[in-house]
FIKOLTI-135865 format. One record per residue (C-alpha): residue in three letters; x, z, y. Coordinates in steps of 0.02 Angstrom, whole numbers, plus 50000, padded with zeros to 5 digits. Each point is the difference from the previous one (the first is absolute). Example, Ala and Ser with C-alpha at 12.3 -4.5 7.8 and 13.67 -1.06 7.14 Angstrom:
! FIKOLTI-135865
ALA506155039049775/SER500694996750172/
! end
This chain:
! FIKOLTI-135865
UNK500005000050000/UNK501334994550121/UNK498794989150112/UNK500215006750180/UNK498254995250128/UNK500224987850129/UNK499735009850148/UNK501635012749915/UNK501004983649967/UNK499884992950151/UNK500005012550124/UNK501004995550155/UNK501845007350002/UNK500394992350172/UNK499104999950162/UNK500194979849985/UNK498665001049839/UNK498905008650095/UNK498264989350032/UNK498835000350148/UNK501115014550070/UNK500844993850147/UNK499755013250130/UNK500635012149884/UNK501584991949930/UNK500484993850170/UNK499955019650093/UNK501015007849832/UNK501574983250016/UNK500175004650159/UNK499935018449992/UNK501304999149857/UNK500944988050059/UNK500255007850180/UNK500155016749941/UNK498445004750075/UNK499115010249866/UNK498515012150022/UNK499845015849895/UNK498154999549938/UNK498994984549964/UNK498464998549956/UNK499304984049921/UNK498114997549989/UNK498704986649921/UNK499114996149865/UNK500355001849817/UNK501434987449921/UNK500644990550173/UNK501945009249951/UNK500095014550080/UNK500865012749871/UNK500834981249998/UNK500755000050172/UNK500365020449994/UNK501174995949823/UNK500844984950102/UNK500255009850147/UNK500885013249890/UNK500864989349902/UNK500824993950184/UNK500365016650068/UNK501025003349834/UNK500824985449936/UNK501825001849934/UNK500554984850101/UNK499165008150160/UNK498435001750116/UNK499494982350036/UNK498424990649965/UNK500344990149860/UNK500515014249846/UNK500994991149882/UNK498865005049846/UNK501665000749886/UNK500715015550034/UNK499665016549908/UNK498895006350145/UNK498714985750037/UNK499934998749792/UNK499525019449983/UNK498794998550122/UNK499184982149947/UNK499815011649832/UNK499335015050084/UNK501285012649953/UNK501215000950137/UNK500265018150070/UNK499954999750174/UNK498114989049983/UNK498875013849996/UNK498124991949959/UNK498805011850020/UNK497974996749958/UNK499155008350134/UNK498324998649906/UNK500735012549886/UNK500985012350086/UNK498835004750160/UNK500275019449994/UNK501105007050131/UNK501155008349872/UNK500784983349951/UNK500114994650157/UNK500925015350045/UNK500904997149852/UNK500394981950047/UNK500765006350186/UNK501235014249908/UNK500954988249933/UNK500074984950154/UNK501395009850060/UNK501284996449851/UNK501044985450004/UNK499744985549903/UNK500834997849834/UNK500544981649998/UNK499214989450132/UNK500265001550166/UNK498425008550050/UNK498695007049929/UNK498274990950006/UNK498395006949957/UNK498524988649960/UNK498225007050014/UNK498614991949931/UNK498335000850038/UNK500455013750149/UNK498005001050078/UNK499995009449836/UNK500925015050074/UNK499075016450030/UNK499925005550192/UNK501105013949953/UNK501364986949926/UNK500034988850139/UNK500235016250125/UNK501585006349889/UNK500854983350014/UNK499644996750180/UNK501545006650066/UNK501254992949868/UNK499244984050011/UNK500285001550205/UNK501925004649973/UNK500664997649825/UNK501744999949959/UNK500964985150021/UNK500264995649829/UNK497975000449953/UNK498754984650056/UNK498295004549967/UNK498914983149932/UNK498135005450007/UNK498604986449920/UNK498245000550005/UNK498174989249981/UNK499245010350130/UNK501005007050148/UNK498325005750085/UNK500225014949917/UNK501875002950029/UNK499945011150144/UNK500634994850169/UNK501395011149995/UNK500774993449865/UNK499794981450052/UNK500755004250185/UNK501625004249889/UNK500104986249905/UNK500074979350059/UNK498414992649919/UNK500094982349892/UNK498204994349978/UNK500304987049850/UNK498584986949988/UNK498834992849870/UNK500894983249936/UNK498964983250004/UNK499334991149875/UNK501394986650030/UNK501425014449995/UNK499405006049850/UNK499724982549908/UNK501614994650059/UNK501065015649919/UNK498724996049837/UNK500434984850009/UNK501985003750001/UNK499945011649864/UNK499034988549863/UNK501194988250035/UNK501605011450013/UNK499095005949828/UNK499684981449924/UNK497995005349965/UNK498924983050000/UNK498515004150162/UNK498814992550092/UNK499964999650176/UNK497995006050014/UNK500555016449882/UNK501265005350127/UNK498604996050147/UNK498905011449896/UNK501395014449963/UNK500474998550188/UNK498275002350073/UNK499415016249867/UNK501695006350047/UNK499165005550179/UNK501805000450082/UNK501075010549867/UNK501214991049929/UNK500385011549864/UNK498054998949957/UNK500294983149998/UNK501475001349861/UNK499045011849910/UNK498644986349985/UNK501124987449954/UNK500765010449842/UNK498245001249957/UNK499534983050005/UNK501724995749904/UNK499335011149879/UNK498254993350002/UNK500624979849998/UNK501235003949867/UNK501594995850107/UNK499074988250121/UNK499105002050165/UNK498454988850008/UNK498524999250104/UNK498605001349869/UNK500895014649943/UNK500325010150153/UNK498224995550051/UNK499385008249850/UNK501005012949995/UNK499855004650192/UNK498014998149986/UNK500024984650112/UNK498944985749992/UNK500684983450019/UNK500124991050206/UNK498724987449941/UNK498715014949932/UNK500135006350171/UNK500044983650112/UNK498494996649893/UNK498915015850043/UNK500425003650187/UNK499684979750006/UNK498165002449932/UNK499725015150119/UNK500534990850152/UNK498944985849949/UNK498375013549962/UNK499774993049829/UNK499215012049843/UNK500204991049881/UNK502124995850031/UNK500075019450028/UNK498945003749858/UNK501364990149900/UNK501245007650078/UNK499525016049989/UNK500094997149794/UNK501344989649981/UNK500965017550072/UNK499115011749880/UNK500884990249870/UNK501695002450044/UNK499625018150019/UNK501005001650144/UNK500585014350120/UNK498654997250137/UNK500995012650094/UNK501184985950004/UNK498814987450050/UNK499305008450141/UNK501594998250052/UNK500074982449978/UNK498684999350094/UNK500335010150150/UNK501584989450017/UNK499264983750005/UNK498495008450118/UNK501545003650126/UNK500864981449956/UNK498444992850063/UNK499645012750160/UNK501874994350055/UNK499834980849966/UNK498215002150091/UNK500805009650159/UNK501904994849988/UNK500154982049927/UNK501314992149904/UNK501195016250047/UNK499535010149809/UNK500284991749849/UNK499225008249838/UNK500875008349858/UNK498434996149902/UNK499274981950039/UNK500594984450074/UNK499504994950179/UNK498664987749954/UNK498855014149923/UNK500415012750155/UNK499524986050127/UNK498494996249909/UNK499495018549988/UNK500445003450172/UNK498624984050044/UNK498925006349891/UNK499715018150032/UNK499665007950179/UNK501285012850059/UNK498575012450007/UNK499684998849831/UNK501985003049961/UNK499935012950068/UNK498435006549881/UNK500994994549860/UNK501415009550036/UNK499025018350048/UNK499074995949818/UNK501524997249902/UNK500825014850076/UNK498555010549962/UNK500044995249820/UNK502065005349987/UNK498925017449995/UNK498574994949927/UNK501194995749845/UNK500555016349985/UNK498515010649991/UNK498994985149905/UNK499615005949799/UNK500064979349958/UNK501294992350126/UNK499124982949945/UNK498545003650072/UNK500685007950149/UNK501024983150033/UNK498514991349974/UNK498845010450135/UNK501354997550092/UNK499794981349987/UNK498164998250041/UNK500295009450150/UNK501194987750066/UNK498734985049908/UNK498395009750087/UNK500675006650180/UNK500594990250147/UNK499965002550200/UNK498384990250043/UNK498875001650177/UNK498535002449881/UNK498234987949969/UNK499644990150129/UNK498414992449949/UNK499035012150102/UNK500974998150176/UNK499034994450154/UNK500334980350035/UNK501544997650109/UNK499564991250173/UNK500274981049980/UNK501614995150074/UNK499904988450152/UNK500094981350015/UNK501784993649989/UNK500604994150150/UNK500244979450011/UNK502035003449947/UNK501244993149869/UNK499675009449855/UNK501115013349948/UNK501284997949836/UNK498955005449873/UNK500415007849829/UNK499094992549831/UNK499765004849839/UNK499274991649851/UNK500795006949870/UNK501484992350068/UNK501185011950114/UNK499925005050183/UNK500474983750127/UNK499644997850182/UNK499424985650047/UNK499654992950168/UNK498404991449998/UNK498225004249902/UNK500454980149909/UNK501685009449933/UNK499065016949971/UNK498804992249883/UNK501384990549896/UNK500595010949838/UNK501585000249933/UNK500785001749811/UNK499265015449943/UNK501435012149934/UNK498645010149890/UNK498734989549895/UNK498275000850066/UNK498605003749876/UNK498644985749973/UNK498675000450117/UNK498635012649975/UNK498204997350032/UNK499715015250171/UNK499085014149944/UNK498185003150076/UNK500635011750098/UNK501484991450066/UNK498994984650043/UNK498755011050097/UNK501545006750104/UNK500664983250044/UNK498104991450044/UNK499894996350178/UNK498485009450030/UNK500765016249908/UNK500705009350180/UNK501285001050135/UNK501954994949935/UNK500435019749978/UNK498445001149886/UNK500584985249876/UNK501735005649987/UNK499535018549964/UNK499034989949876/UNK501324991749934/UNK501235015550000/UNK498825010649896/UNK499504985249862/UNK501444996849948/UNK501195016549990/UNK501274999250105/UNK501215011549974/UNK501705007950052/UNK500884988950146/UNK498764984049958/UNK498495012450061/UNK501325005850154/UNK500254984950066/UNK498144995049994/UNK499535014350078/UNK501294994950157/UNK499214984650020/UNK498874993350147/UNK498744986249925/UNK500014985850117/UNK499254986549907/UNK499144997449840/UNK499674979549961/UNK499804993249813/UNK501744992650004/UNK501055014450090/UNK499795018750034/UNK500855003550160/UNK500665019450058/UNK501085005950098/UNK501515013749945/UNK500165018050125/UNK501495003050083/UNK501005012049914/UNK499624995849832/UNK501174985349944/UNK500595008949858/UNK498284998749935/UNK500484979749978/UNK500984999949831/UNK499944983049907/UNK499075010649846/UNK498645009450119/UNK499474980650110/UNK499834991849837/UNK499085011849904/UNK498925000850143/UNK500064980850019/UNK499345000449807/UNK498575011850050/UNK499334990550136/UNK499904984949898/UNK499075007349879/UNK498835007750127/UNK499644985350098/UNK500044983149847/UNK501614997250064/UNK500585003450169/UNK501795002550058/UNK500405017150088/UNK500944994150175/UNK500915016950086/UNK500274998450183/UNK500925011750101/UNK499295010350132/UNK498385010049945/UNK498985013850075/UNK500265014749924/UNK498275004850071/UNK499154985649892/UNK500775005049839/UNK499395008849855/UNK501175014849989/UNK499385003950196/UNK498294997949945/UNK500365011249846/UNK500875012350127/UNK498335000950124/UNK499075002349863/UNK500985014849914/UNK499925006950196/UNK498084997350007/UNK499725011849839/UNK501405010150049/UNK498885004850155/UNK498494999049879/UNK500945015149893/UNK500545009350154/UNK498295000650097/UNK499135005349804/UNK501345012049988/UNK499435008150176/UNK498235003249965/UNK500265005449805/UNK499315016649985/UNK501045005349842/UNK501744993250131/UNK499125009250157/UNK500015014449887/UNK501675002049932/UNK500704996550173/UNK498915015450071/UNK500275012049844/UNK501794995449958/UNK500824991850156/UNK500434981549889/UNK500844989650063/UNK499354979749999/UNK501474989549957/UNK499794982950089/UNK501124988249879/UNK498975005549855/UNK498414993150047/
! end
């Protein structure tokens, strides 16, 4: 049983094999190389990002046979002994397990000897928030003034509970979580150091459950070695990790963006048969949630870890940033959801029909009040106007160019035969131009940023070959490609084949979301002036001095 883990094997011996630890290593060279050396450091982060590492280099500097520099040769008797652990004047000492003031006091009787071989004396404490109050207070004072010959190397995951007069004494090294790149890089350079046969989306996998330790992320790697029988595959790790493969995923957040059951339905099963980690997915999915937030507010300036640019962009069209945003708060609900769940399937899954059921919306508008009809248009050249037949979002600059389609990127269904209801909202003799396209809203469903952007739109003119509107100010972001041809598609169907023409310039008055707005302030008043003369209300404000909260009603 001579086999010796990866993350023993290749532990840095230099600062130069260090990874992701810049700051650090660049302070320490120059400290030892000047001569400038403190007496107490103290190196903080999380678990497995090297610092018990950088404390044994740093003593293994200070007491190299061929001098103080910072480069240790690694040859002579003293940097061997204490690569092996049992050199002398390297006293380790586990914090976790020695937090009574006796060994501390202990500890401090003997910093006054000499060291026996090096050429000072170096004490390494692990885990030092572990300390009793009564510890740390016995070894304020040596650790202020030591003797020459002792450097005190203090580590710790949580210096919050170091107290501050310990870390006033001490210079501070806050080592950070490694990347996903760092991490998959130094994988990367081990298999092959190692001659194991791997696959690039294994390591991408390792590197991401890792979470920014790099010795986590060795430890996983000796398991899958273990697990693929001397090879690192994808499959494998995936399996063994919990994970579900990129195109499992692409193909479930796809069919909730799009809002169709039956593609998350499938979805939904095709993960209960991997029996996966869904603490993992969630995961998943809260990173490709954020991918799409930044693409939707930031551009081209993200990439993904997770999918290529051509699904992000067409997410990012797809979905509103409201409804992101939704996605996000729901996913990061379920992270503790998952952990209080009995059946973590069906927690996932709630969580699921949340984000398939809930979106940002203004609410029906069937019942608003009839905007006021916009006035004539004055005898001018007609603004560029935007089009949509299924086909994309183009401006064109005259009503002969607005009513010519172009190549449609998304196959149209056949045409479809109006329902009764839809024909009724497009007849002439069915109301004002607010009226029909409430109408139209309501019949057929619009939803997420296709029901948005409708609701943002002025009607202006409603003929058998065109619908004409007219776009708010403020509100371009409502015009994706996805949202003006799904709503060309509706208006075709609503009207035996119209084309939806979107001019610029609209009254925010003469659109439904204002008319949905005057309405909500209507019963709002309704509700308020009820509230006033309720006897029950009258009678709780008399007997027990309530309180009516206005932005409840």
């Amino acid at each position: 049983m001579s086999y010796q883990v990866l993350a023993r094997k290749w532990r840095p011996q230099r600062f130069s094999e260090l990874v992701g630890q810049e700051h650090v290593v660049q302070a320490l060279v120059n400290g030892l190389s000047s001569g400038r050396l403190h007496h107490a450091f103290l190196f903080t982060g999380t678990r497995g990002v090297g610092k018990t590492t950088v404390a044994r280099i740093l003593a293994k500097s200070l007491n190299c046979e061929q001098g103080v520099s910072s480069e240790p040769c690694g040859e002579c008797s003293a940097c061997k002994d204490i690569t092996a652990g049992r050199y002398p004047d390297l006293l380790e000492i586990d914090a976790a397990s020695r937090t009574g003031v006796d060994d501390t006091r202990d500890l401090l009787d003997k910093v006054v000897y000499a060291p026996s071989r090096g050429r000072c004396k170096v004490y390494l404490i692990d885990e030092v928030h572990m300390l009793s109050l009564s510890s740390f207070n016995a070894l304020l004072k040596t650790l202020e003034e030591p003797p020459s010959h002792v450097r005190f190397l203090l580590a710790t995951t949580d210096p919050q509970k170091v107290p501050v007069t310990v870390l006033s004494r001490c210079l501070q090294f806050n080592l950070r979580r490694l990347t996903r790149s760092e991490i998959g890089g130094q994988l990367e350079h081990i298999l092959k150091a190692e001659g194991v046969e791997y696959e690039a989306e294994a390591i991408d996998e390792i590197s991401r459950s890792a979470d920014g330790s790099l010795r986590d992320g060795l430890s996983l790697l000796d398991q899958a070695l273990a697990y693929g029988a001397g090879a690192v595959r994808g499959e494998e790790v995936q399996r063994m990790l919990g994970a579900v493969g990129r195109g499992v995923l692409i193909e479930l957040y796809d069919a909730l963006a799009s809002g169709e059951k039956e593609r998350v339905a499938a979805g939904l099963a095709q993960l209960e048969t991997r029996s996966p980690s869904y603490h993992r997915v969630v995961q998943d999915l809260i990173e490709l949630t954020h991918d799409v937030a930044v693409r939707q507010l930031l551009g081209d300036a993200t990439d993904s870890a997770l999918v290529d640019d051509q699904h992000l962009d067409r997410w990012a069209q797809m979905l509103s940033p409201e409804l992101v945003q939704l996605h996000y708060q729901l996913l990061i609900s379920a992270v503790g959801e998952l952990n209080q769940a009995p059946d973590a399937r069906v927690a996932f899954a709630m969580t699921v029909l949340r984000m398939l059921a809930f979106e940002p919306a203004s609410g029906p508008v069937s019942s608003a009040p009839a905007a006021p009809k916009p006035a004539a248009p004055k005898p001018t050249a007609p603004k560029p106007a935007q089009q949509s037949a299924g086909s994309g979002y183009d401006k064109r600059s005259s009503s002969a160019q607005s009513a010519a389609s172009s190549t449609p990127r998304v196959a149209e269904p056949a045409p479809q035969q109006p329902s009764p209801q839809a024909r009724s909202a497009t007849t002439a003799a069915s109301g004002s131009l607010a009226e029909r396209w409430s109408a139209m809203v309501d019949d057929q469903k619009l939803r997420g940023p296709i029901r948005e952007l409708a609701l943002r739109l002025e009607p202006r003119d409603f003929g058998e070959t065109q619908w004409r509107l007219a776009l708010t100010d403020g509100y371009d972001y409502l015009v994706t490609e996805f949202a003006v041809a799904e709503l060309g598609r509706a208006v075709a169907q609503a009207s035996d084949g119209a084309k939806l023409v979107i001019d610029e310039g609209g009254k925010q008055e003469a659109t439904l979301a204002a008319a949905q707005e005057k309405a909500n302030k209507a019963q709002r008043e309704a509700a308020d002036a009820a509230l006033q003369t309720d006897p029950l209300a009258q009678a709780l404000v008399s007997e027990f001095g309530a309180e009516r909260v206005n932005d409840t009603l």
